[in-house]
TORPASE-390510 format. One record per atom (N, C-alpha, C, O): atom name; residue number from 1; x, y, z. Coordinates in Angstrom, 3 decimals, decimal comma. Layout:
N
{atom CA	n NUM	east X	north Y	up Z}
...
// end
This chain:
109
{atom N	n 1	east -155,693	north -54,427	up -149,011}
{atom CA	n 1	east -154,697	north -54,575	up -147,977}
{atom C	n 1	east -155,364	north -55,174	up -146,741}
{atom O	n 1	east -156,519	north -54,867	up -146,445}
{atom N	n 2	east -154,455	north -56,243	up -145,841}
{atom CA	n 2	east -155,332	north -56,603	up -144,937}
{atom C	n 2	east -155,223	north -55,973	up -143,544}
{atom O	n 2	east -154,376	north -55,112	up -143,309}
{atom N	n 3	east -156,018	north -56,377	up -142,702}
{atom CA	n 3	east -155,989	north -55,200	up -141,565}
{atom C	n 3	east -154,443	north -55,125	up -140,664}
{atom O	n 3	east -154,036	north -54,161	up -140,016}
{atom N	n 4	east -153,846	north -56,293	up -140,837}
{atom CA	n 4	east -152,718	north -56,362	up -140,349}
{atom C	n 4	east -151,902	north -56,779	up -141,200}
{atom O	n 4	east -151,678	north -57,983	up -141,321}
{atom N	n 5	east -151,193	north -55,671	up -142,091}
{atom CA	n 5	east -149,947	north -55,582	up -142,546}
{atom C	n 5	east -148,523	north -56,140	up -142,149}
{atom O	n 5	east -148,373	north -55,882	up -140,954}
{atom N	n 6	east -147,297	north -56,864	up -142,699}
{atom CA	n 6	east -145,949	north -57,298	up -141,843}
{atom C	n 6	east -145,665	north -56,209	up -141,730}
{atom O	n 6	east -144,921	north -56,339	up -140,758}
{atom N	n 7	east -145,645	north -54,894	up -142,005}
{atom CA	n 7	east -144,844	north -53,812	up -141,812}
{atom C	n 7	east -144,998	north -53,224	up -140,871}
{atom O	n 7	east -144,109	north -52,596	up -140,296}
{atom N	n 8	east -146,637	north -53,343	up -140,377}
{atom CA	n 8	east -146,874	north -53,067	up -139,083}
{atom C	n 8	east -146,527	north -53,569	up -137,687}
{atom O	n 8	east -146,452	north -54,794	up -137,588}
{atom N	n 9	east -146,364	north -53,051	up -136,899}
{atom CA	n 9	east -145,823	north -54,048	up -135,763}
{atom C	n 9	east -146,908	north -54,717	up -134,934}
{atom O	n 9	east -147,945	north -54,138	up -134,611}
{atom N	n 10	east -146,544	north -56,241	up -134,540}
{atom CA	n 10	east -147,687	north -56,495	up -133,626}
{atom C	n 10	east -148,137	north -55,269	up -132,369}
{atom O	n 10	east -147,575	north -54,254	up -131,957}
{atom N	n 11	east -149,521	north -56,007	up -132,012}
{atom CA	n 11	east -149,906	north -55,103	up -130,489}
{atom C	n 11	east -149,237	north -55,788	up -130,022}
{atom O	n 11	east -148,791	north -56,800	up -130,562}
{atom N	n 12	east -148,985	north -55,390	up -128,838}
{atom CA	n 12	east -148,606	north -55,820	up -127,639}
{atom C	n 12	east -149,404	north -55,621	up -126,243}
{atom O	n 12	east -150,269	north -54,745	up -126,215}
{atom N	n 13	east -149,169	north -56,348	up -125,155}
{atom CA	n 13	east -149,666	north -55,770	up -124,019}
{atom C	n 13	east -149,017	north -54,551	up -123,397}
{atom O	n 13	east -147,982	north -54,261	up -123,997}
{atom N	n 14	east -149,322	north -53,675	up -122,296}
{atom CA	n 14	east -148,416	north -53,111	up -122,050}
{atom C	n 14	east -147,634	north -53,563	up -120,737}
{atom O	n 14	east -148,072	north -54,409	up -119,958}
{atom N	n 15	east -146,332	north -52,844	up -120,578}
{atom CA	n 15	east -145,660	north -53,634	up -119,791}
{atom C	n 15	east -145,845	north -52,981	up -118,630}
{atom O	n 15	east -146,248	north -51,818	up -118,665}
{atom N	n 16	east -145,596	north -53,588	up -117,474}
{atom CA	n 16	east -145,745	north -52,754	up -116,240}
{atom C	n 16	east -144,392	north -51,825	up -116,101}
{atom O	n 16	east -143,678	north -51,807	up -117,103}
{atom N	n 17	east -144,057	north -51,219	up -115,212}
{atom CA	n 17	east -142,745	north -50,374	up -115,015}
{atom C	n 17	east -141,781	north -51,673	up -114,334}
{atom O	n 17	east -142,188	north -52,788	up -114,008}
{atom N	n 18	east -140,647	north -51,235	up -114,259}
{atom CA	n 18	east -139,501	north -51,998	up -113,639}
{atom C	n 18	east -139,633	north -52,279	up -112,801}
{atom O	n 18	east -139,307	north -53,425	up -112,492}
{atom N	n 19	east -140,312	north -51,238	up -111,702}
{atom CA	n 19	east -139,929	north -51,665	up -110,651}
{atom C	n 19	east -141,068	north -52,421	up -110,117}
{atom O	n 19	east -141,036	north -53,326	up -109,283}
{atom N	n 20	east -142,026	north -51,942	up -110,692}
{atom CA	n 20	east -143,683	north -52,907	up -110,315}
{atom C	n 20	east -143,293	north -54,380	up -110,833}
{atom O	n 20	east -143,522	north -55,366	up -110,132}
{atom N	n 21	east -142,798	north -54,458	up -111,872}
{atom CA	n 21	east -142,287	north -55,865	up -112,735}
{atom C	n 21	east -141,281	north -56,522	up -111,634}
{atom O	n 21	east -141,490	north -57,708	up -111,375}
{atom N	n 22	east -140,282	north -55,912	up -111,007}
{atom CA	n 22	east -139,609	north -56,564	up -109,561}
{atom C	n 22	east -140,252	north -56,613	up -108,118}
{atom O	n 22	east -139,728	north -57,170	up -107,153}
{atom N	n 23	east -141,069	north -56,166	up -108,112}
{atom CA	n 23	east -142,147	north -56,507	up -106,815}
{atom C	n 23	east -143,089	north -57,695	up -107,183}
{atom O	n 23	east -143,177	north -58,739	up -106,535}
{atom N	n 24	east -143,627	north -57,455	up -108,065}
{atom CA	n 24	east -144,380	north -58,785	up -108,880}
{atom C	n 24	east -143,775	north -60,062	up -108,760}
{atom O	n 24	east -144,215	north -61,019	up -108,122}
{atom N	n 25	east -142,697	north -59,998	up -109,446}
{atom CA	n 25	east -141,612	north -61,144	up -109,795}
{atom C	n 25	east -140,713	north -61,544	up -108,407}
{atom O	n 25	east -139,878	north -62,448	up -108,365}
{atom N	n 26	east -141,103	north -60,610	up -107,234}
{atom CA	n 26	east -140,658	north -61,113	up -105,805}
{atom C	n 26	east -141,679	north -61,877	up -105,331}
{atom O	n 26	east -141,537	north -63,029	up -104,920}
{atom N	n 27	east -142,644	north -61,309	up -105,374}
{atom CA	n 27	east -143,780	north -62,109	up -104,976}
{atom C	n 27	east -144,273	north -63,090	up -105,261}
{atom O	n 27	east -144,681	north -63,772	up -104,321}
{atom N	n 28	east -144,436	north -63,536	up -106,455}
{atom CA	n 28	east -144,171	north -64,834	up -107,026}
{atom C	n 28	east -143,543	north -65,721	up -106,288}
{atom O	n 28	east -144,018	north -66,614	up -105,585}
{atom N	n 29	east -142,065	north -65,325	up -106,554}
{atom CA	n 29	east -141,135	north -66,169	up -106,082}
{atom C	n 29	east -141,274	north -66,383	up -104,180}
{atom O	n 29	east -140,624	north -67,240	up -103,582}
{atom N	n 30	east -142,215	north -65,446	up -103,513}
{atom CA	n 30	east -142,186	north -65,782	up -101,751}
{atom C	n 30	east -143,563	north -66,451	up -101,722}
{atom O	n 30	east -143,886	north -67,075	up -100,711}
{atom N	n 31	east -144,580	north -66,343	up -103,000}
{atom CA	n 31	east -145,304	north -67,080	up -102,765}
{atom C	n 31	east -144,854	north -68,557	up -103,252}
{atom O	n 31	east -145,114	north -69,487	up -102,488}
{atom N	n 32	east -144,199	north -68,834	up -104,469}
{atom CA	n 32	east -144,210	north -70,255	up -104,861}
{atom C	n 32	east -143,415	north -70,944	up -103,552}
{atom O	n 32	east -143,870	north -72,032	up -103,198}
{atom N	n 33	east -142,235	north -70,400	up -102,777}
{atom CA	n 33	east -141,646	north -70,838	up -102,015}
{atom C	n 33	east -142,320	north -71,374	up -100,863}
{atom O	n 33	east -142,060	north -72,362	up -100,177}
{atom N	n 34	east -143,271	north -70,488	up -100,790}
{atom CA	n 34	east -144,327	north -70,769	up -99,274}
{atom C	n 34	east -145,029	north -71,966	up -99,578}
{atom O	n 34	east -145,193	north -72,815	up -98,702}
{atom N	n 35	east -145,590	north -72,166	up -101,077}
{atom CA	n 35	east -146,178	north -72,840	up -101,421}
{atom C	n 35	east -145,897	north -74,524	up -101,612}
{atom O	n 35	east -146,654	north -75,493	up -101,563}
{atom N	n 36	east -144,501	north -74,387	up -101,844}
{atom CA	n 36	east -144,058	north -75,760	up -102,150}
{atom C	n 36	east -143,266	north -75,999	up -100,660}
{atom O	n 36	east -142,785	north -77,131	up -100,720}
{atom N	n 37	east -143,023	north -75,535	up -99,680}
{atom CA	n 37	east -142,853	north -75,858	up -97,907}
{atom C	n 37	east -144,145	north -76,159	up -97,416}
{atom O	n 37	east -144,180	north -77,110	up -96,635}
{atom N	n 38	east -145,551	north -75,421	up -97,751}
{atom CA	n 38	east -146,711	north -75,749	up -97,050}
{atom C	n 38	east -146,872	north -77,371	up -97,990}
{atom O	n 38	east -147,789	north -78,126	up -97,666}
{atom N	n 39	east -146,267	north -77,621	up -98,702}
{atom CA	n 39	east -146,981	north -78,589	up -99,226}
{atom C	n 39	east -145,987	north -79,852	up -99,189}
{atom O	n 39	east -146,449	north -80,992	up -99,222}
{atom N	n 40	east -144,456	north -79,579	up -99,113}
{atom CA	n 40	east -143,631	north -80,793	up -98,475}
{atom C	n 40	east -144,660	north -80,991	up -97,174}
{atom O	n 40	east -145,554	north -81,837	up -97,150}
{atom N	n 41	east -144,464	north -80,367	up -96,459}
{atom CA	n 41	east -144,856	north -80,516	up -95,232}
{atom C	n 41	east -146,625	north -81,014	up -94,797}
{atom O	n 41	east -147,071	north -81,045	up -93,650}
{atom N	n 42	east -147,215	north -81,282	up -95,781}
{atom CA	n 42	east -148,320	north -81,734	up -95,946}
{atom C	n 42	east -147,814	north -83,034	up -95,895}
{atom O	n 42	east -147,609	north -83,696	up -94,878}
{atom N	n 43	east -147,532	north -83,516	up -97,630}
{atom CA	n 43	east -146,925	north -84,632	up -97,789}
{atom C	n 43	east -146,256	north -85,454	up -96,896}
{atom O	n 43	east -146,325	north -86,670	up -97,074}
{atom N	n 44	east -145,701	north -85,062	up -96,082}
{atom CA	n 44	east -144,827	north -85,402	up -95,037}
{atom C	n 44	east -145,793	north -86,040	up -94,058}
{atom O	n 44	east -145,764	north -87,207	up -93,666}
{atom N	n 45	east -146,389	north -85,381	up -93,828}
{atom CA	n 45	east -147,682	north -85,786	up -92,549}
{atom C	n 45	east -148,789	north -86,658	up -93,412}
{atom O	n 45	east -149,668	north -87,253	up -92,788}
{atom N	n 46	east -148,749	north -86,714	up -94,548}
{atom CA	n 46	east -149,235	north -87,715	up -94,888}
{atom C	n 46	east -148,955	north -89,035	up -95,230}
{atom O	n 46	east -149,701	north -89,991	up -95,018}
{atom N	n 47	east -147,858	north -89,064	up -95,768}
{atom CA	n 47	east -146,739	north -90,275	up -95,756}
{atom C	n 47	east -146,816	north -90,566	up -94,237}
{atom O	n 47	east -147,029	north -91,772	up -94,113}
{atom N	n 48	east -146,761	north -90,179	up -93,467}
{atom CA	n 48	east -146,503	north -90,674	up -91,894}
{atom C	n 48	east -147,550	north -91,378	up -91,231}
{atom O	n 48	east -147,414	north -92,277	up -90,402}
{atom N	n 49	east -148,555	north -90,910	up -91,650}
{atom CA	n 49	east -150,132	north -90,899	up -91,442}
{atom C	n 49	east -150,456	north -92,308	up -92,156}
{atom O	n 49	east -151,117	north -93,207	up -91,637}
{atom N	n 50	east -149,882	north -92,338	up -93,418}
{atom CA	n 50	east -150,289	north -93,706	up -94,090}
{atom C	n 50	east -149,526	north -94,973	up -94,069}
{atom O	n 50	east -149,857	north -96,150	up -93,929}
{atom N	n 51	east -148,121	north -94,212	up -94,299}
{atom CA	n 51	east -147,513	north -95,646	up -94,097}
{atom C	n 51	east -147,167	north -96,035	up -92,974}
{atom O	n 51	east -146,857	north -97,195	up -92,702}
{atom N	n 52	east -147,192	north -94,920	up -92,069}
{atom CA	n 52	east -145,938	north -95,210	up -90,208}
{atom C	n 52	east -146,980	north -96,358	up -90,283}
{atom O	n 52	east -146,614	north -97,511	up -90,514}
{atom N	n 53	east -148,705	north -95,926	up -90,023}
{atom CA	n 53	east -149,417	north -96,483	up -88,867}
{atom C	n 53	east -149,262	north -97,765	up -89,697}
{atom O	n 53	east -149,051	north -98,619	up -88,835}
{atom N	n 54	east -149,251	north -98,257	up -90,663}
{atom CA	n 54	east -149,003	north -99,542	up -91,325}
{atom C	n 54	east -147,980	north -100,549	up -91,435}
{atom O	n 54	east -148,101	north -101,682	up -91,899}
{atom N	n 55	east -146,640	north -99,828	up -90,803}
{atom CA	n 55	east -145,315	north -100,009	up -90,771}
{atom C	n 55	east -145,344	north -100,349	up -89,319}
{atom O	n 55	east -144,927	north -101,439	up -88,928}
{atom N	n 56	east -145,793	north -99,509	up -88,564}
{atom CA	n 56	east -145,997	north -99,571	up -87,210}
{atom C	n 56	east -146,826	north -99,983	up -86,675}
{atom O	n 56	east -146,984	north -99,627	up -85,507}
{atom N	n 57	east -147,580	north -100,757	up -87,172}
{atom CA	n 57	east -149,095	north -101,618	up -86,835}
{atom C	n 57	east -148,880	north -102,475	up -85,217}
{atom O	n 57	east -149,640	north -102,355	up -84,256}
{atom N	n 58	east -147,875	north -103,164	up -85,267}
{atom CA	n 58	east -147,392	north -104,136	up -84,076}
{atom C	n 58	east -147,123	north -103,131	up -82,497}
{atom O	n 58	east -147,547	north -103,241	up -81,346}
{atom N	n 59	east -146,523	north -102,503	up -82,955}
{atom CA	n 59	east -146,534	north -101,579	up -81,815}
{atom C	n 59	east -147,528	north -100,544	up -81,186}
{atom O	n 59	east -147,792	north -100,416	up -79,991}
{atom N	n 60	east -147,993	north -99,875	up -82,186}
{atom CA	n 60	east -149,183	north -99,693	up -82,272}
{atom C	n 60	east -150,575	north -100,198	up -81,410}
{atom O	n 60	east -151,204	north -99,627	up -80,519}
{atom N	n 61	east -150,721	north -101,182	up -81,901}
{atom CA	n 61	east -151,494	north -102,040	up -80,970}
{atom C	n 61	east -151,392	north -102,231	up -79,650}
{atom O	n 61	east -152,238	north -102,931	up -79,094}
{atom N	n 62	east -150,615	north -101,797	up -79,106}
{atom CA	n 62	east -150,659	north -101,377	up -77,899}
{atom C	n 62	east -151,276	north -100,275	up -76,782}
{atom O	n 62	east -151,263	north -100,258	up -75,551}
{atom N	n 63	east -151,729	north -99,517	up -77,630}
{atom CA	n 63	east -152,554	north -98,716	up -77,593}
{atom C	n 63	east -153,761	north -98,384	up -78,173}
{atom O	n 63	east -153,913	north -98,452	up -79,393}
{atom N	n 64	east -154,944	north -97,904	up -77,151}
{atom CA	n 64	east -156,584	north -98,651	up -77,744}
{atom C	n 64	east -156,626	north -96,796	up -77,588}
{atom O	n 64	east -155,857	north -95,969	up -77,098}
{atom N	n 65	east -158,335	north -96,710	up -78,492}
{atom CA	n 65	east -158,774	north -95,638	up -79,173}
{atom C	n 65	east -160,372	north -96,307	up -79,184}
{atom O	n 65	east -160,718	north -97,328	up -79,778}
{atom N	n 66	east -161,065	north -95,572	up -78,497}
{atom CA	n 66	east -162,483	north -95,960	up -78,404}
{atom C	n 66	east -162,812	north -97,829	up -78,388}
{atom O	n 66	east -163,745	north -98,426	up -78,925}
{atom N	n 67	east -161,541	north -98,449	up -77,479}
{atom CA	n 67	east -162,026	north -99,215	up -76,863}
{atom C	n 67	east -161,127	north -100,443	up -78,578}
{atom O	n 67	east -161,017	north -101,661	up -78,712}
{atom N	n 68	east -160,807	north -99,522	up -79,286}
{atom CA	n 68	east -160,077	north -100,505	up -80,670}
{atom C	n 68	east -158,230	north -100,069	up -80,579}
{atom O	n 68	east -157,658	north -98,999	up -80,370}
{atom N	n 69	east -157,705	north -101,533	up -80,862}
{atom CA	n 69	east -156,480	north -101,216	up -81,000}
{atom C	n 69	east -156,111	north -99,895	up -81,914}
{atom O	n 69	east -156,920	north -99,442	up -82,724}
{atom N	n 70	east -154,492	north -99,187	up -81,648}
{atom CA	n 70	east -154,655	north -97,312	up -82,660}
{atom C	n 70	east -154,579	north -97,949	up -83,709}
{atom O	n 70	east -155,361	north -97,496	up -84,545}
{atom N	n 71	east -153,629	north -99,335	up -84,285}
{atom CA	n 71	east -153,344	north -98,945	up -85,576}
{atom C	n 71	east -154,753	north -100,121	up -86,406}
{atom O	n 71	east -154,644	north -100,589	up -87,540}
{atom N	n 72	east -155,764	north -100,319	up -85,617}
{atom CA	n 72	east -156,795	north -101,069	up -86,490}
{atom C	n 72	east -157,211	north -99,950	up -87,144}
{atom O	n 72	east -157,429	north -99,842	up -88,351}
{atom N	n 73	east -157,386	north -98,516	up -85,672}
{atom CA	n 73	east -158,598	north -97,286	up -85,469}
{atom C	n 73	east -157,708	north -96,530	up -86,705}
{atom O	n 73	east -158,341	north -95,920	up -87,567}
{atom N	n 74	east -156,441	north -96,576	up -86,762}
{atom CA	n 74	east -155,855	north -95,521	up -87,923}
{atom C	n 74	east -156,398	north -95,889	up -89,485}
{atom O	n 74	east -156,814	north -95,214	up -90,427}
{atom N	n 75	east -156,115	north -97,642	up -89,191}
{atom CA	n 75	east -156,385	north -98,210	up -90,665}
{atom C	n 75	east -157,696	north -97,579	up -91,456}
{atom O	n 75	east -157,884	north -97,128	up -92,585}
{atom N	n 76	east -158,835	north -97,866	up -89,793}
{atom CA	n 76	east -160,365	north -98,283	up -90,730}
{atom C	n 76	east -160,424	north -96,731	up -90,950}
{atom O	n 76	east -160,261	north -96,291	up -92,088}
{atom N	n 77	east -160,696	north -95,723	up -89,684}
{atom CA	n 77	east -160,912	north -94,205	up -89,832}
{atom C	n 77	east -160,084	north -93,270	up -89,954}
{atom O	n 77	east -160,254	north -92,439	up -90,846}
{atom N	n 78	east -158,672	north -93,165	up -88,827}
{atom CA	n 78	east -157,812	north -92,318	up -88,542}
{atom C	n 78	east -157,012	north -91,550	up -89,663}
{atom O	n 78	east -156,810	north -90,336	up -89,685}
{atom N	n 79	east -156,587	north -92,498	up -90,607}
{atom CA	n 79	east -156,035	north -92,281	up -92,202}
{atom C	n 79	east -156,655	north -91,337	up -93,094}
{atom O	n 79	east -156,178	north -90,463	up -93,818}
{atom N	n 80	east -158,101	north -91,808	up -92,816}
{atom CA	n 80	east -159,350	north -91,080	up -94,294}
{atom C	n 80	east -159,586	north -89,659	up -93,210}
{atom O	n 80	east -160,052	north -88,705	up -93,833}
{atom N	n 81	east -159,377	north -89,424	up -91,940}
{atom CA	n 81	east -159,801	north -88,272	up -91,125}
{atom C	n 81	east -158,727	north -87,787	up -91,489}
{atom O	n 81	east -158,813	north -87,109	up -92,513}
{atom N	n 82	east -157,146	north -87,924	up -90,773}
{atom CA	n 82	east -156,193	north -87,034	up -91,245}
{atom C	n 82	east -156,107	north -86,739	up -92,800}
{atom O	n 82	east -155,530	north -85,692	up -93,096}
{atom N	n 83	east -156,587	north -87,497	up -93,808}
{atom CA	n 83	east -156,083	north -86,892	up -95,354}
{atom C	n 83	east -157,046	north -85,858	up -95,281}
{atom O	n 83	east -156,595	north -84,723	up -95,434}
{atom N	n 84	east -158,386	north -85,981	up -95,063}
{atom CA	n 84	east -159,376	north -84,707	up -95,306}
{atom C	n 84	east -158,862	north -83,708	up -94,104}
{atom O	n 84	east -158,648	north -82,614	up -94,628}
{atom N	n 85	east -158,554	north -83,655	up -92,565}
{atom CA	n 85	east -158,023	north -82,890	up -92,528}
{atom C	n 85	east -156,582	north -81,867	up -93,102}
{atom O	n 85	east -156,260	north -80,712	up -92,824}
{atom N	n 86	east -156,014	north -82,807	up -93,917}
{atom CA	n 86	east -154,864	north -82,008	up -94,326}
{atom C	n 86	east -155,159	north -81,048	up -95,853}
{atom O	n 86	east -154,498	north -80,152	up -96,379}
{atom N	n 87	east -156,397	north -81,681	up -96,219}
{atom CA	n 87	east -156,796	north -81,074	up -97,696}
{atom C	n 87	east -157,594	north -79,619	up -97,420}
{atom O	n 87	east -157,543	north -78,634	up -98,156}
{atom N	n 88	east -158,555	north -79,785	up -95,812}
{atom CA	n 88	east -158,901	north -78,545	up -95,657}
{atom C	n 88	east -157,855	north -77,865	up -94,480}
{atom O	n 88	east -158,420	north -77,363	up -93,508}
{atom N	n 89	east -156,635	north -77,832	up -94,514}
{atom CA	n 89	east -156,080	north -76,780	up -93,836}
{atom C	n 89	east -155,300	north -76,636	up -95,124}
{atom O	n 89	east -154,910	north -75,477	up -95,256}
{atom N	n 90	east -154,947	north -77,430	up -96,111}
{atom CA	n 90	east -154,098	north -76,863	up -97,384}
{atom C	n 90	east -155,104	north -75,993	up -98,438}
{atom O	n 90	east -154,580	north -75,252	up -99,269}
{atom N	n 91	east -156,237	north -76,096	up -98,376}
{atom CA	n 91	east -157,191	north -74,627	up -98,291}
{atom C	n 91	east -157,324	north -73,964	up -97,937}
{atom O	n 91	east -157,551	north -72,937	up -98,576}
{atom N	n 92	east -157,288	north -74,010	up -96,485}
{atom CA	n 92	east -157,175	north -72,388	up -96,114}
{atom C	n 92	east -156,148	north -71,984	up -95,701}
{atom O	n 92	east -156,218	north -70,918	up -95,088}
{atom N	n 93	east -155,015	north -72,520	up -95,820}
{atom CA	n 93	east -153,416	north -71,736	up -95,554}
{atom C	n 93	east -153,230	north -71,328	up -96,814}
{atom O	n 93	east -152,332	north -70,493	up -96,921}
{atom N	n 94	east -154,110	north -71,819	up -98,424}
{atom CA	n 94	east -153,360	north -71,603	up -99,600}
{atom C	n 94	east -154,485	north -70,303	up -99,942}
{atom O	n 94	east -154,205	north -69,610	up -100,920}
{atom N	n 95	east -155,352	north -70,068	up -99,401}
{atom CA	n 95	east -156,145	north -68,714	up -99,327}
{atom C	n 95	east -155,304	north -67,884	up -98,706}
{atom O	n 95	east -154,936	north -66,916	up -99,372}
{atom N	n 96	east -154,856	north -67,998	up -97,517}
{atom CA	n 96	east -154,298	north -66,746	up -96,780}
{atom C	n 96	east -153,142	north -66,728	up -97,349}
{atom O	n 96	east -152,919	north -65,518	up -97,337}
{atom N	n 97	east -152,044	north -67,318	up -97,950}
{atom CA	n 97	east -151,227	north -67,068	up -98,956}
{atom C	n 97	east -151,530	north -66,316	up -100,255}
{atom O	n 97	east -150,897	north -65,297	up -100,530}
{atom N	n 98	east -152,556	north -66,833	up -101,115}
{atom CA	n 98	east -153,255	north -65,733	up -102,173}
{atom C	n 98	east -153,662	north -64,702	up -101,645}
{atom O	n 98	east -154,017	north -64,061	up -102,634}
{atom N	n 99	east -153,890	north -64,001	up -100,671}
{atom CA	n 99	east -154,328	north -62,796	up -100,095}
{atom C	n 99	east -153,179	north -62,431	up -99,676}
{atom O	n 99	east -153,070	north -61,208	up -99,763}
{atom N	n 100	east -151,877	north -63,151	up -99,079}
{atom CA	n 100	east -150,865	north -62,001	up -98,711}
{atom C	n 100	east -150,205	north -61,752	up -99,962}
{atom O	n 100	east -149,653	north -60,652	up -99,960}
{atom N	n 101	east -150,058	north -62,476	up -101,157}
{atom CA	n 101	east -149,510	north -62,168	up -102,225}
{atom C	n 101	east -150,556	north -62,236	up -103,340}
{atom O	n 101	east -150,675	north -63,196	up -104,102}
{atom N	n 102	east -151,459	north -60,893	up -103,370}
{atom CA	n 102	east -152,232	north -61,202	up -104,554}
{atom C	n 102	east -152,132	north -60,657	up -106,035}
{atom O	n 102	east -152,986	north -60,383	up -106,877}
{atom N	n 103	east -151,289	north -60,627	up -106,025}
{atom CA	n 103	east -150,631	north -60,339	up -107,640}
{atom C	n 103	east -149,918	north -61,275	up -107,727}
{atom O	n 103	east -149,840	north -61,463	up -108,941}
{atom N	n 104	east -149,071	north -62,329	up -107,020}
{atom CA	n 104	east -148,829	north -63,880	up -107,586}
{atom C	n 104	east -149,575	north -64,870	up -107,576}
{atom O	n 104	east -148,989	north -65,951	up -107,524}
{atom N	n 105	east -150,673	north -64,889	up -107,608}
{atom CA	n 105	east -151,213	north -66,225	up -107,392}
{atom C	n 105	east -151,829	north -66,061	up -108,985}
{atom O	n 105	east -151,935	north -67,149	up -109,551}
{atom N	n 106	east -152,274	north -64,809	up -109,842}
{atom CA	n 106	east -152,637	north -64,905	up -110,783}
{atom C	n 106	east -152,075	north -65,090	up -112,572}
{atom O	n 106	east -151,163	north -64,439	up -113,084}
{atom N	n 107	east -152,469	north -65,587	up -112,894}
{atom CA	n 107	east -151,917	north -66,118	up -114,228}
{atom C	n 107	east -151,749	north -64,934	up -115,365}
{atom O	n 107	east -152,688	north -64,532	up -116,052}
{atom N	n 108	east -150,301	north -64,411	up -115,454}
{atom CA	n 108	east -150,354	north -63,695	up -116,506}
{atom C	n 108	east -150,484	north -62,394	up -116,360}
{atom O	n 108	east -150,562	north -61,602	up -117,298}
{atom N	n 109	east -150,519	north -62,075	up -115,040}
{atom CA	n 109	east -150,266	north -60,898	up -114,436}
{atom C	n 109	east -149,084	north -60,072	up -114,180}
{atom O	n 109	east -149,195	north -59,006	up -113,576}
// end
């Protein structure tokens, strides 16, 4: 006979209680929500960041930044500074989110 018989029932995990299973399953859901607003709102400032100053180049130029027109200074540096700033504040806002909800951020929990 083999060690697992059909007659036997699978294991299973065990389940949490109801109501731990609805605190869980809230949390989730206030973290994914937080998660996908912190991150429109990234996007947003980055789209603006890349295309305005490119869209807006002419006007732009009207205004100097260490002695260089803004939208040369956005093109060559300003662009590659704001994306890395937006990648390390979407690190550490997405830390202090896993710490206020730390039973959603994990897989299978």
């Amino acid at each position: 006979m083999s060690p697992m018989s059909p007659t036997e029932p699978l294991p299973t995990e065990p389940t949490p209680p109801s109501g731990q299973h609805a605190r869980l399953a809230a949390a989730r859901a206030a973290h994914w929500q937080a998660t996908r607003r912190l991150t429109l709102v990234l996007m947003m400032l980055w789209l603006c960041t890349g295309f305005g100053t490119v869209f807006f180049a002419r006007e732009l130029s009207h205004f100097s930044l260490f002695g260089w027109p803004l939208s040369f200074y956005m093109a060559a540096q300003g662009a590659s500074l704001v994306s890395l700033a937006i990648i390390a504040f979407y690190a550490w806002r997405m830390r202090r989110l896993d710490r206020l909800y730390p039973g959603a951020a994990q897989e299978g929990a």
